[in-house]
Residue frames as a rotation matrix with the C-alpha (Angstrom) as fourth column:
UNK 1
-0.894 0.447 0.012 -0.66
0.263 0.504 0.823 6.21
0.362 0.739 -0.568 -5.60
UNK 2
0.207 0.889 0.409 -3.23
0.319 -0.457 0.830 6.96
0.925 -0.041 -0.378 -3.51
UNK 3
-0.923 -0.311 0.227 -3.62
-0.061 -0.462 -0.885 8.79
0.380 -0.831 0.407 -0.33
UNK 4
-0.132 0.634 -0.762 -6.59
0.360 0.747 0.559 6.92
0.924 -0.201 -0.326 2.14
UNK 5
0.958 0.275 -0.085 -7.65
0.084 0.014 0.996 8.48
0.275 -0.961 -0.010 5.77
UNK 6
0.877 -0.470 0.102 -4.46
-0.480 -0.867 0.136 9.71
0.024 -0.168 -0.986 6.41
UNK 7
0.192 -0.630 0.752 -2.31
0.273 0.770 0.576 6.65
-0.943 0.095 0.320 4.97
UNK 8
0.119 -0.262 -0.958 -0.34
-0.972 -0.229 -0.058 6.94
-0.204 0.938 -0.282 1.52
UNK 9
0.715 0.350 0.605 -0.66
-0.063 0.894 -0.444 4.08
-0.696 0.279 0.661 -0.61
UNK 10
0.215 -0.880 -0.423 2.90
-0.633 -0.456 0.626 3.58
-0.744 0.133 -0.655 -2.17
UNK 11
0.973 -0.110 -0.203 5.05
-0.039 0.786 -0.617 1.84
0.227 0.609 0.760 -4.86
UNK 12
0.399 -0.889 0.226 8.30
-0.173 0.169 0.970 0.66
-0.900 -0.427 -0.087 -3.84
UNK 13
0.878 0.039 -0.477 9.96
-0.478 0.082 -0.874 1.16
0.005 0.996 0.091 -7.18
UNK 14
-0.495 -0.849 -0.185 12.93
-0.865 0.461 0.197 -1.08
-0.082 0.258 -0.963 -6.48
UNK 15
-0.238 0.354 0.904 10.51
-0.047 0.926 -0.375 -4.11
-0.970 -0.132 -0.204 -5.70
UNK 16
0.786 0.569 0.242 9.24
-0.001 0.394 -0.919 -3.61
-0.618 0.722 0.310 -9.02
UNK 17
0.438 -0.561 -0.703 12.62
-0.856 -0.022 -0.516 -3.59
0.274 0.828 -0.490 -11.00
UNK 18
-0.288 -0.908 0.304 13.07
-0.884 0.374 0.280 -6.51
-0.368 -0.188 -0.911 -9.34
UNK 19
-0.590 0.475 -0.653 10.30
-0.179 0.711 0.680 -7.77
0.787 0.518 -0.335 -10.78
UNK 20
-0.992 0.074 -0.103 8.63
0.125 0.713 -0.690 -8.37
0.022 -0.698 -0.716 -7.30
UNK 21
-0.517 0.838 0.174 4.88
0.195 -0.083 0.977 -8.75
0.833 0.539 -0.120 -7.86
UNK 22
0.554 0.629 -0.545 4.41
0.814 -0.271 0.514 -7.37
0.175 -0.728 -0.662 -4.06
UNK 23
-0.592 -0.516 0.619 5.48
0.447 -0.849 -0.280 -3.75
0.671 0.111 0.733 -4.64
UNK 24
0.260 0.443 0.858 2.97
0.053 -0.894 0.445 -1.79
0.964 -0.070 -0.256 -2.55
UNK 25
-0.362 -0.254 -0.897 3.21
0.830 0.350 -0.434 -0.17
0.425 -0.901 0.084 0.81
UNK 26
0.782 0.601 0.168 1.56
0.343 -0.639 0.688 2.06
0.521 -0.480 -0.706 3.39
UNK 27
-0.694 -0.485 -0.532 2.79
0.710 -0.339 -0.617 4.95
0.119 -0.806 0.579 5.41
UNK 28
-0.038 0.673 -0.738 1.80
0.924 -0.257 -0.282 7.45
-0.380 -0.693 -0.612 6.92
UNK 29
0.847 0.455 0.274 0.77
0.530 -0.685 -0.500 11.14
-0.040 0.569 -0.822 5.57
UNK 30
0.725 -0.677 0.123 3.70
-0.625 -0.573 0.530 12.98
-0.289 -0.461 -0.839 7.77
UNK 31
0.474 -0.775 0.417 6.15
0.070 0.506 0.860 9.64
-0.878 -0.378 0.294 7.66
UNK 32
-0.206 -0.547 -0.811 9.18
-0.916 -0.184 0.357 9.09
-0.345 0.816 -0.463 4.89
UNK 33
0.338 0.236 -0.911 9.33
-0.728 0.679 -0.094 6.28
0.597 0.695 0.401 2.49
UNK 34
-0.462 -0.817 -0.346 11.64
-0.456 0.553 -0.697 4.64
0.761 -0.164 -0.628 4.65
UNK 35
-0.699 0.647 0.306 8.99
-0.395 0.008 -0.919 4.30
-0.597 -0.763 0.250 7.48
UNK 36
0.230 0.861 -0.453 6.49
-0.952 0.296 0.080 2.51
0.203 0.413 0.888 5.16
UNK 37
-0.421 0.035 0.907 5.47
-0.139 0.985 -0.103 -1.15
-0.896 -0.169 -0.409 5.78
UNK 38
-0.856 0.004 -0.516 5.20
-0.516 -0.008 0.856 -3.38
0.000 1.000 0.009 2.94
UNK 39
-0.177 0.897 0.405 1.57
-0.903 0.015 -0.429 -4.76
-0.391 -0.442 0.807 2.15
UNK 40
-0.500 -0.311 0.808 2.45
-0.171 0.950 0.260 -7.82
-0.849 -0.008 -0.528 0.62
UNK 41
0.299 0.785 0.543 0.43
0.681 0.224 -0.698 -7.28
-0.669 0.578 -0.467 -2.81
UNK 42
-0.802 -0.594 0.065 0.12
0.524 -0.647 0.553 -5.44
-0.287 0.478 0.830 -5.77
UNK 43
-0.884 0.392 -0.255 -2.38
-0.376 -0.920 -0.109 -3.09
-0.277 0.000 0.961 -7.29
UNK 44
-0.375 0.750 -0.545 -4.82
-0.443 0.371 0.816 -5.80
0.814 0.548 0.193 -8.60
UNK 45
-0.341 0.240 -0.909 -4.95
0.300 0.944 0.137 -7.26
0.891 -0.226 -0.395 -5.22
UNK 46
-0.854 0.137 -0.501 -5.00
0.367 -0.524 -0.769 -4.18
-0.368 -0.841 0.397 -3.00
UNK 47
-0.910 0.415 0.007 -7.97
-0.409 -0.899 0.156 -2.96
0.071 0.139 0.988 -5.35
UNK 48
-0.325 0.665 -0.672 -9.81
-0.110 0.679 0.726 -5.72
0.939 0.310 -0.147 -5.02
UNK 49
-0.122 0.621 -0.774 -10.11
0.909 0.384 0.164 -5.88
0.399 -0.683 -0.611 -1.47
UNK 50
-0.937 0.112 -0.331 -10.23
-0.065 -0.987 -0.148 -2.21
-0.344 -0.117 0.932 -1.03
UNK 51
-0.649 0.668 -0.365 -13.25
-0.610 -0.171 0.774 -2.62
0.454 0.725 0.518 -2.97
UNK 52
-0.184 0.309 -0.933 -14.48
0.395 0.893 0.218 -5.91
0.900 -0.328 -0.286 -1.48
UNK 53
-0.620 -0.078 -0.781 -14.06
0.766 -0.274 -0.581 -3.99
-0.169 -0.958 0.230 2.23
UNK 54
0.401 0.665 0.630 -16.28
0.779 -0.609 0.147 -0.76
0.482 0.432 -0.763 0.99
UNK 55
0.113 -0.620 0.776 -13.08
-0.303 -0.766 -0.568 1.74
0.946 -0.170 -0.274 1.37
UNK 56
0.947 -0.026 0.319 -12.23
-0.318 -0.184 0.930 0.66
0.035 -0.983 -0.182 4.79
UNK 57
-0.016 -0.998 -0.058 -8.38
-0.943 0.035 -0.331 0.55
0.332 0.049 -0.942 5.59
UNK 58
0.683 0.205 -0.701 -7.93
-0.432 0.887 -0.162 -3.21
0.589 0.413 0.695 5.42
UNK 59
0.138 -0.983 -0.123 -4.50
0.192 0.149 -0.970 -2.70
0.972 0.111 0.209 5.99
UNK 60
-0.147 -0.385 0.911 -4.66
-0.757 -0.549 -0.355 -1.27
0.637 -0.742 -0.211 9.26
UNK 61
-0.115 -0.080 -0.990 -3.79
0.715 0.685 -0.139 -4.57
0.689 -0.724 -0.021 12.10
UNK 62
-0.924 -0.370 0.094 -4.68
0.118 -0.511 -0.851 -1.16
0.363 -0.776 0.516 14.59
């Protein structure tokens, strides 16, 4: 979905056929899907604070 400072901004298309309304996740540029952490949100809430933060990687706890 998107690709952020050298994070990929993902969709975890099984969460969403399950309906789960926290579908996104981050990995890394190089890493597989399987190596993504989940970000606990979806796309209205990661764009809001993406926005709210002025582009800075929220997400990163490094």
């Amino acid at each position: 979905m998107a690709c952020i400072y050298q994070d990929n901004i993902v969709i975890d298309g099984e969460a969403v056929a399950k309906g789960d309304k926290e579908y996104l996740m981050v990995k890394g540029h190089i890493d597989d899907f399987e190596e993504g952490e989940k970000l606990h949100m979806g796309f209205a809430e990661w764009i809001e604070r993406f926005i709210s933060h002025q582009g800075e990687k929220f997400w990163d706890k490094g």
